[in-house]
Structure formats: C-alpha cells, structure tokens
C-alpha positions as CSV (number, residue, x, y, z in Angstrom):
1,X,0.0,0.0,0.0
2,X,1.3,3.7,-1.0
3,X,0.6,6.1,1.5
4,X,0.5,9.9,0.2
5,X,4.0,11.8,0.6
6,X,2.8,14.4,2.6
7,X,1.1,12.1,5.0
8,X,4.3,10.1,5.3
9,X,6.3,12.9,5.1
10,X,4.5,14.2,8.4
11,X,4.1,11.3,10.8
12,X,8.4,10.1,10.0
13,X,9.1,14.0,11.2
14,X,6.9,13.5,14.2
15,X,8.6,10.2,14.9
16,X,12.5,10.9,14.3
17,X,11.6,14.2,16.1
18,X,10.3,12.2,19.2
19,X,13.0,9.9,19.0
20,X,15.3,12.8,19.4
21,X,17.2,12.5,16.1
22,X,19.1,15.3,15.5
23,X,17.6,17.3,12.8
24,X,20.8,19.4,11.6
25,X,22.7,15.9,10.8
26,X,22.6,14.3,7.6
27,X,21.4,11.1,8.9
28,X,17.9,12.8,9.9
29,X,17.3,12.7,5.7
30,X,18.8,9.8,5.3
31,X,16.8,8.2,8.2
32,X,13.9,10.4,6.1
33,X,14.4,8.8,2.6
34,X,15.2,5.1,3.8
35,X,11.8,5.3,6.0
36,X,9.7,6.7,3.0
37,X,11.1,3.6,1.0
38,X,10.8,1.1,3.5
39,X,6.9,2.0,4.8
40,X,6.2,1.6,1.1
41,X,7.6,-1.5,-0.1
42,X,8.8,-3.6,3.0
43,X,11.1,-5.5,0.6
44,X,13.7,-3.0,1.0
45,X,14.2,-3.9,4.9
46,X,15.3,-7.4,3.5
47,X,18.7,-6.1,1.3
48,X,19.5,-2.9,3.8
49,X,23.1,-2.9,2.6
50,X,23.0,-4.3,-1.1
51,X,19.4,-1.8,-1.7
52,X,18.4,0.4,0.5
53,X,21.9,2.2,1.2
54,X,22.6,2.7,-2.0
55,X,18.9,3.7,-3.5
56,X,19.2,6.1,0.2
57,X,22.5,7.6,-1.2
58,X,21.2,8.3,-4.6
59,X,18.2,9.7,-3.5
60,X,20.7,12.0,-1.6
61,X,23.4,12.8,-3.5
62,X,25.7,10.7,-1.3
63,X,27.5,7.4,-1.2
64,X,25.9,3.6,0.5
65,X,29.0,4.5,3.1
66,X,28.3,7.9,4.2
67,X,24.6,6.7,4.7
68,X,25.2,4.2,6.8
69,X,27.6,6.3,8.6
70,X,25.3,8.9,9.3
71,X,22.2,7.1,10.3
72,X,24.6,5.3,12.6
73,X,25.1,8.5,14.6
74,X,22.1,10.1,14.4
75,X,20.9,7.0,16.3
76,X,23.6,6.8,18.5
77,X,22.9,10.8,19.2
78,X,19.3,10.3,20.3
79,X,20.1,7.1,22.1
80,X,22.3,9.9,24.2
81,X,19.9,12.4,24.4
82,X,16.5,10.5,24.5
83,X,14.7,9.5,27.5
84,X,15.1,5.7,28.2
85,X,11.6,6.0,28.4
86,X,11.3,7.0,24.6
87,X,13.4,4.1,23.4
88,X,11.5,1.5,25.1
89,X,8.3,2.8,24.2
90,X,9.7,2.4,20.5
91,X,11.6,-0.8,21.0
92,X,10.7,-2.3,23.8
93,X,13.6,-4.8,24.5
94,X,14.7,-5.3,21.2
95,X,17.4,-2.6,22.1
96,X,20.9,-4.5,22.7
97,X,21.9,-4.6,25.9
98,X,25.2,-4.4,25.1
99,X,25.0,-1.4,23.6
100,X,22.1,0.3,24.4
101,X,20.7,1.4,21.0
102,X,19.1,-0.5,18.2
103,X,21.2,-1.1,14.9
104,X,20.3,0.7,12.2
105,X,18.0,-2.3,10.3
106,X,16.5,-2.7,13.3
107,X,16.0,1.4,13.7
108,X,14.6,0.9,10.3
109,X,12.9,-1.8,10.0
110,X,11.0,-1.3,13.4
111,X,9.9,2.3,12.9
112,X,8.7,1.8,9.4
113,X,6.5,-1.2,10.4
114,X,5.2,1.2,13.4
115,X,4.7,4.2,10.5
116,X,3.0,1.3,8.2
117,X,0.4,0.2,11.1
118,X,-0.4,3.5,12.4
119,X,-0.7,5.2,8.8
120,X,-3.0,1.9,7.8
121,X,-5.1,2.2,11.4
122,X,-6.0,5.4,10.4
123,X,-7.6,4.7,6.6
124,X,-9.9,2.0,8.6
C-alpha cells in the first residue's frame, strides 16, 4: 500500500523528532528517505546494505558509506539524548543490551513497520 508523501512525510518527522534525532545531521534525511522507501515496499528492509543504502544515497546525492555512517550516529545521538523511556516505548527490549541502542536495520525496520500500522489504522 502507497501512502500519500505528505502524510508520510508528516508522521516520520513527528517520529525521528520524538525519537530525538538530530535534525541538523545528515542522517535525519537519510533516516527520512530510507523510511519513506521502506513504509512503502517492505522488501527494501530485506537487502539494507546491497538496496536500501545505496537507493538512500542516490536519493541524496551521497555514497551507500556515508549513509550508513550517518544514520549510525544520528541514532547513536538520540540514544544519548532520548529518555530511556522513549526508546523503550519504540523498542521495547529489542534494544541490545550491550550497547544500548538498536542497529540501524532494526531502527529501520522497526519504525517503518510502526509508521506502516499507524498510517493503515488510520484509513480504517
């Protein structure tokens, strides 16, 4: 199912913002673009490094490494300055404890499945 952009658009700002991902860093877009593409086709959350970096980074004008760079720290940024409370009520325990944060599929692929649900709630 193909959800309008601007609806889209909308509820991934309201979630990175809650999240506490930086906005000023570049992997806020990228975040942005690989959420847009994964809500839409799911497949994309099978291949993250072979299809969704690299369609990401053209989407961007960037390179598959500098995506996954960036979305790297903008996740490890909000995991700093998020509540715990935020994270859990994202991920629950799927965060690794030995780290504390979620890797970036799992930011991905957990958020756009959230997006997906709440977006398809809402045409009921």
């Amino acid at each position: 199912m193909k959800f309008s952009d601007s609806i889209l658009s909308r509820e991934i700002y309201v979630t990175l913002t809650d999240l506490a991902i930086p906005q000023h860093m570049n992997g806020f877009a990228y975040l942005t673009s690989a959420l847009k593409l994964a809500v839409n086709d799911a497949s994309y959350l099978q291949k993250v490094t072979k299809r969704l970096y690299p369609e990401v980074a053209e989407l961007n004008n960037s390179t598959p490494q500098r995506v996954e760079r960036s979305m790297r720290s903008a996740i490890e940024a909000a995991c700093i300055m998020s509540t715990l409370g935020t994270f859990e009520k994202y991920f629950g325990n799927a965060i690794r404890p030995s780290t504390g944060k979620p890797t970036n599929a799992m930011f991905i692929a957990t958020i756009s499945n959230r997006i997906r649900v709440e977006l398809m709630s809402r045409d009921d």
